[in-house]
N, C-alpha and C positions, 0 to 999 in steps of 0.2 A: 603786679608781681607774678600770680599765672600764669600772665601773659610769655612774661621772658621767659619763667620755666618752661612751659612748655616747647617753648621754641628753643629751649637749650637742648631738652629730653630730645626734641626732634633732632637735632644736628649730630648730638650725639648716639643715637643710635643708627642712623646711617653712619659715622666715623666710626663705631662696632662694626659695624656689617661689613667697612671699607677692609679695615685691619686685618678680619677675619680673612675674608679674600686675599688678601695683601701674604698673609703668611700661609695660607695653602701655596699660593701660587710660588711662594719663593722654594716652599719644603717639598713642592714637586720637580720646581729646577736642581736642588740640591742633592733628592735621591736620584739624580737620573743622572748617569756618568757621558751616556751621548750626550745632554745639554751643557752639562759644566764642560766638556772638552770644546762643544760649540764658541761658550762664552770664550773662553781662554783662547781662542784663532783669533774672537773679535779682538780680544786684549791686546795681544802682542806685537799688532802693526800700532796699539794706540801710542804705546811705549816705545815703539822707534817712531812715532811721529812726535815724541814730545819737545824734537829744535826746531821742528818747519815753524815758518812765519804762516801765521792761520788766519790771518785777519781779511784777506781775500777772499779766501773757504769762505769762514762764516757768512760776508755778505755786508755790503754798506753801512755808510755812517761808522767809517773807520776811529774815528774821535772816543766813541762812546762806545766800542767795544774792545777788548780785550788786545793788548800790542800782537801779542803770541803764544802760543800755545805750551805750557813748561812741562816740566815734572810736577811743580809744588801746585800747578792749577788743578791737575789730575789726583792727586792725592786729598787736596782740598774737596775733591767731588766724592771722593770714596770717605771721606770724614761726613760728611754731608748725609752721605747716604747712610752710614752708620749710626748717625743719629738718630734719622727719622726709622731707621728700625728698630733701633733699641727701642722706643718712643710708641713705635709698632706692638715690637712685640711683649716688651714690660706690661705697659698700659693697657694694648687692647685697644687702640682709638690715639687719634690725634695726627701721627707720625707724621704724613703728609703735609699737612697742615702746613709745615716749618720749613718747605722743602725749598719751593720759591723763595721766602724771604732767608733762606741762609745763604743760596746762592749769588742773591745780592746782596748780602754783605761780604760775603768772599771778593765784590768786587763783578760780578756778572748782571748788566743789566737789566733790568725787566723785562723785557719781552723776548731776549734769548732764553732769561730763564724760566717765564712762562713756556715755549717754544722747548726748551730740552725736560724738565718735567714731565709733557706730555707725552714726550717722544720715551721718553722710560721708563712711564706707566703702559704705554703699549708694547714696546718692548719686552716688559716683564710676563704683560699679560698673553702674548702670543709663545714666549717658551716657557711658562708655568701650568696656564691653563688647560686639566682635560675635560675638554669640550666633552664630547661622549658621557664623561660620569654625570655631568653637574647638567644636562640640559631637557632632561627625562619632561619634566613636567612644564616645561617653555612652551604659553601659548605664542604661535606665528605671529595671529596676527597682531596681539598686544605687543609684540616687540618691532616689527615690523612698522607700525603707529608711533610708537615711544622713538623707534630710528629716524622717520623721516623727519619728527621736529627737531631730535635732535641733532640734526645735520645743519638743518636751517640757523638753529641758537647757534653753532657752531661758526658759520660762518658768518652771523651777526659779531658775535664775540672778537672773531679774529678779523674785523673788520674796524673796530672798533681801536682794538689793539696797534692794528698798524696803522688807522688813520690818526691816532694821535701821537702814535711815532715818528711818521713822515710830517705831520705840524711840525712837530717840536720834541727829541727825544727825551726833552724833561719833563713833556709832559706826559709824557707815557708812564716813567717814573713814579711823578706825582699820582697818578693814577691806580697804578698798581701797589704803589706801598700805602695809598688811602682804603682803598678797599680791602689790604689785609690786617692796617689797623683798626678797622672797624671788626670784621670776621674776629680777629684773635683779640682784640680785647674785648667784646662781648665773649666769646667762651672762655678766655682767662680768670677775666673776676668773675664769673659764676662760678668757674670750677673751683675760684681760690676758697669763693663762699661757703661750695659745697664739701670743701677738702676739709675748712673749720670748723663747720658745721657736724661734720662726719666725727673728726677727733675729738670733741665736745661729748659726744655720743648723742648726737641731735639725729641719727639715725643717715638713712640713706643707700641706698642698692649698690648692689656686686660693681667693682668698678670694671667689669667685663661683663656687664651682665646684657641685653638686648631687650628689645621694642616686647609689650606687651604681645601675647599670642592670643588664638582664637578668636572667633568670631569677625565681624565686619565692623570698626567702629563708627561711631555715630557720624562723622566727615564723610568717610568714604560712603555710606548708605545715602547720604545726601549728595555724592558726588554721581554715585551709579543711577540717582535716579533721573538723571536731567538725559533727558532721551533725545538727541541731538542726532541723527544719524549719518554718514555711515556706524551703526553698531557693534564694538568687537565683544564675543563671545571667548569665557576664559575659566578657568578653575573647574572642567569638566568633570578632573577625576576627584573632587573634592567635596562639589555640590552636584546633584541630581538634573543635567540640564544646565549646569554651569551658572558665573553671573556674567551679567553684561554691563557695558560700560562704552562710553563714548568718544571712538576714536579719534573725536578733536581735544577732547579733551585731553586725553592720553599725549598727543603730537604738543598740546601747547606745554605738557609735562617736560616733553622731552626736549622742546626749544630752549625750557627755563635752566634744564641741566646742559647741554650742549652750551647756551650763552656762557654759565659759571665755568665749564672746562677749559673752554678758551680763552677768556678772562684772565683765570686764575690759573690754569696748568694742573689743575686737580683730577684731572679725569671726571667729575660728577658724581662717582659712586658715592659720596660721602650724602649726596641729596637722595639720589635713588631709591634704597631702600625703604626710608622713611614714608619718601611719597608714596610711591606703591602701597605700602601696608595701611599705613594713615590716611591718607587722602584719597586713593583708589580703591583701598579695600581690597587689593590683591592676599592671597594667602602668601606666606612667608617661599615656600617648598618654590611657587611658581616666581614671586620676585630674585630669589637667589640667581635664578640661570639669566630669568632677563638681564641682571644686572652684570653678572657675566659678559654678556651679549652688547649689552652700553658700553661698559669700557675698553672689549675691544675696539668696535668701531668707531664710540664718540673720540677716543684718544687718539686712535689711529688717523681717523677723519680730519678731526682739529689738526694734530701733528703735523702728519703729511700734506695736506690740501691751503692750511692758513698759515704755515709757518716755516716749514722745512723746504719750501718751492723758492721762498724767499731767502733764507738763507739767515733763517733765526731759529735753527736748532745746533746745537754744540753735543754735537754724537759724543766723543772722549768724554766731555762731565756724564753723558748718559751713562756710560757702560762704567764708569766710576761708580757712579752712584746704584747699579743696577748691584754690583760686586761686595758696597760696603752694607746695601739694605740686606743682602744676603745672609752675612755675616750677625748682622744687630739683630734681626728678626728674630734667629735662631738662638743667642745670648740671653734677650729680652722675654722670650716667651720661658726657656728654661728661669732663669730670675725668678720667676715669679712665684714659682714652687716654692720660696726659700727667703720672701719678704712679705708683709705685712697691707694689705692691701689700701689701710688709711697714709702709709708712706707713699704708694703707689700712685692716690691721688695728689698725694703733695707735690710730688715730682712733677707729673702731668701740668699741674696749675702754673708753677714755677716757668715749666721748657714755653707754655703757650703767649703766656705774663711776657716772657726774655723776648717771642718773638715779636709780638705787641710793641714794648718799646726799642726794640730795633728799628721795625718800619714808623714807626710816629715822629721817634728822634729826625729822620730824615726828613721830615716834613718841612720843619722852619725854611731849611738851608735852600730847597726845591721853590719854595713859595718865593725866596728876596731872590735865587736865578732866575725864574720867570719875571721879576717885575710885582707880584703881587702887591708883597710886605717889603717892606723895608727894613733889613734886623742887622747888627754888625757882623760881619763874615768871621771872625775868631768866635765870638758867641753859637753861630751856627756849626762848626767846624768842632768844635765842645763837646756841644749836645749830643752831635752824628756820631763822634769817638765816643761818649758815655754808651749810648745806644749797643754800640756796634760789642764796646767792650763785656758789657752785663749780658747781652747774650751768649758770644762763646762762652765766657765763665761760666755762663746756669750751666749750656749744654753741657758744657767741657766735665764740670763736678758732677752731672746726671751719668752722663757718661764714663766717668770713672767711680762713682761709687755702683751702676751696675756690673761690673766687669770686676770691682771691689768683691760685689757679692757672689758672685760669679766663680770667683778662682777658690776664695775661699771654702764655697760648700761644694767644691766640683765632685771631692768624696760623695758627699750625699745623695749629690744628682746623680752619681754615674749607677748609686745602688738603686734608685729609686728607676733607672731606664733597665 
């Protein structure tokens, strides 16, 4: 039982750390009137392209993606994106999570919607991010070590991605909605446990609260001692002389996040943090900027190099979705002033729960396409509609009861800003 905890604690303090980043980087596009007018150029060719026939753009395997490009797909990506911000910035952690598996239930592939994910975590991160403030205490060569494996996991990932797309693109499917029902129902029913557990008054931490601080813990003190060289030197201004730590080690770090980004369309940040602190023993101050530095380039990297050359990123759901996390983030993070933070984690348990059986539902149907199982095609066709239905529901109620709470204490908020 430690066991999972702890590896929940881990997950979720990198998806703090994600969030955290997640809504600087949106409240720095939002107070800056150059970038919102930038956004608003990208917009408005998207809205007169919403009659062109898109399915050429996109790129191969016309079958299994999208006939053409609407209005209702595009507003579908800004609902999307509203989510995972609300979800952002309510909670504190998760938002991401949902992003992929909502875009395949809207009906968008998996590996496009791996593939556009990526491409609007890098997008966010290159007009939100100031570099300059947040990079002060970035050792080089630890990030520089952390980049080049994770280029490599990257294009493991996105090799992986398309070679079992160009197989079979159900199995690619298969593949990606198995991996994020295992991801999201492991932190669903923990967090449901923990959500029960909390309202019981069985105790339990800030549901925004972050990774233990100070000191080196006992992992990373065992990770920094394996003297392996080349040796990166790091946390100068921290410790006297700095520590050191083993740039292969650091590089197979970064291959392990680069694989999951490309995989999954998460950017990685959600691992990074964690490892850094935990596992490498890095000080918080220094892992912040690295992780900066990860998601531009790992997102960027994956995006551009494994996905978008092919012709499986879907720009219009990005800038959708780049427009609606905007909006939720900043809804979400005010919320919270003005609920209760044992409802907070209920919510959270609920939206991760939804997307859990969304992608598992799909499963039966994926396995008697392929040939696996053998199951009746109404019974599978059921299940995928139960699936599909219980998740906009959660979303849809999560999301109208924050915007619930939202209108009604706007008074309060506005005295309180």
């Amino acid at each position: 039982m430690n066991f999972f905890r702890n590896v929940f604690e881990f997950l979720m303090a990198g998806s703090r750390a994600h969030a955290k980043w997640d809504y600087e980087v949106s409240m720095n596009i939002v107070k800056n009137r150059k970038k919102l007018l930038f956004l608003a150029l990208l917009v408005l060719p998207i809205l007169a392209f919403t009659c062109v026939e898109a399915a050429d753009v996109i790129g191969g395997k016309r079958a299994y993606m999208p006939a053409h490009y609407t209005t209702t797909i595009f507003l579908a990506s800004i609902a999307v994106g509203l989510a995972a911000g609300l979800i952002t910035g309510c909670i504190g952690a998760g938002g991401g999570f949902i992003i992929t598996p909502a875009l395949m239930a809207a009906g968008v592939k998996g590996i496009l919607a791996v593939g556009t994910d990526l491409f609007h975590i890098f997008a966010k991160a290159i007009m939100g991010t100031t570099v300059h403030k947040k990079l002060g205490n970035v050792s080089g060569k630890l990030a520089v070590s952390f980049l080049c494996g994770s280029v490599f996991g990257a294009i493991g990932g996105g090799a992986i991605n398309k070679g079992l797309y160009n197989a079979d693109p159900l199995l690619s499917e298969l593949f990606i909605s198995a991996i994020y029902s295992v991801l999201l129902g492991f932190l669903g029913f923990y967090a449901m446990f923990d959500f029960l557990k909390t309202s019981k008054g069985g105790g339990g931490g800030d549901a925004h609260g972050g990774p233990a601080g100070g000191g080196v813990p006992p992992l990373g003190l065992k990770v920094q001692s394996l003297k392996i060289p080349p040796m990166v030197t790091f946390d100068e201004d921290f410790v006297p002389g700095g520590r050191q730590i083993s740039a292969w080690v650091v590089a197979c770090g970064g291959a392990f996040v680069g694989l999951l980004a490309a995989i999954m369309g998460v950017g990685g940040g959600f691992v990074t943090f964690p490892m850094f602190v935990y596992v490498f023993g890095v000080s918080s101050m220094t892992t912040v900027g690295t992780d900066i530095l990860q998601i531009i380039f790992t997102a960027g990297f994956a995006a551009i190099k494994e996905y978008a050359i092919y012709g499986f990123v879907f720009y219009t759901l990005a800038m959708g979705m780049l427009i609606g996390s905007l909006l939720g983030i900043q809804v979400g993070a005010l919320t919270t002033k003005v609920v209760s933070g044992v409802q907070i984690r209920g919510f959270y348990a609920m939206s991760i729960l939804a997307g859990f059986i969304n992608r598992v539902t799909t499963l039966p149907k994926k396995f008697t396409e392929l040939g696996y199982v053998s199951l009746p095609p109404q019974f599978n066709n059921t299940i995928e509609q139960i699936g599909m239905w219980v998740f906009w529901i959660v979303v849809g109620l999560f999301g109208v009861w924050v915007f619930a709470k939202f209108f009604v204490n706007i008074g309060k908020l506005r005295g309180e800003e």
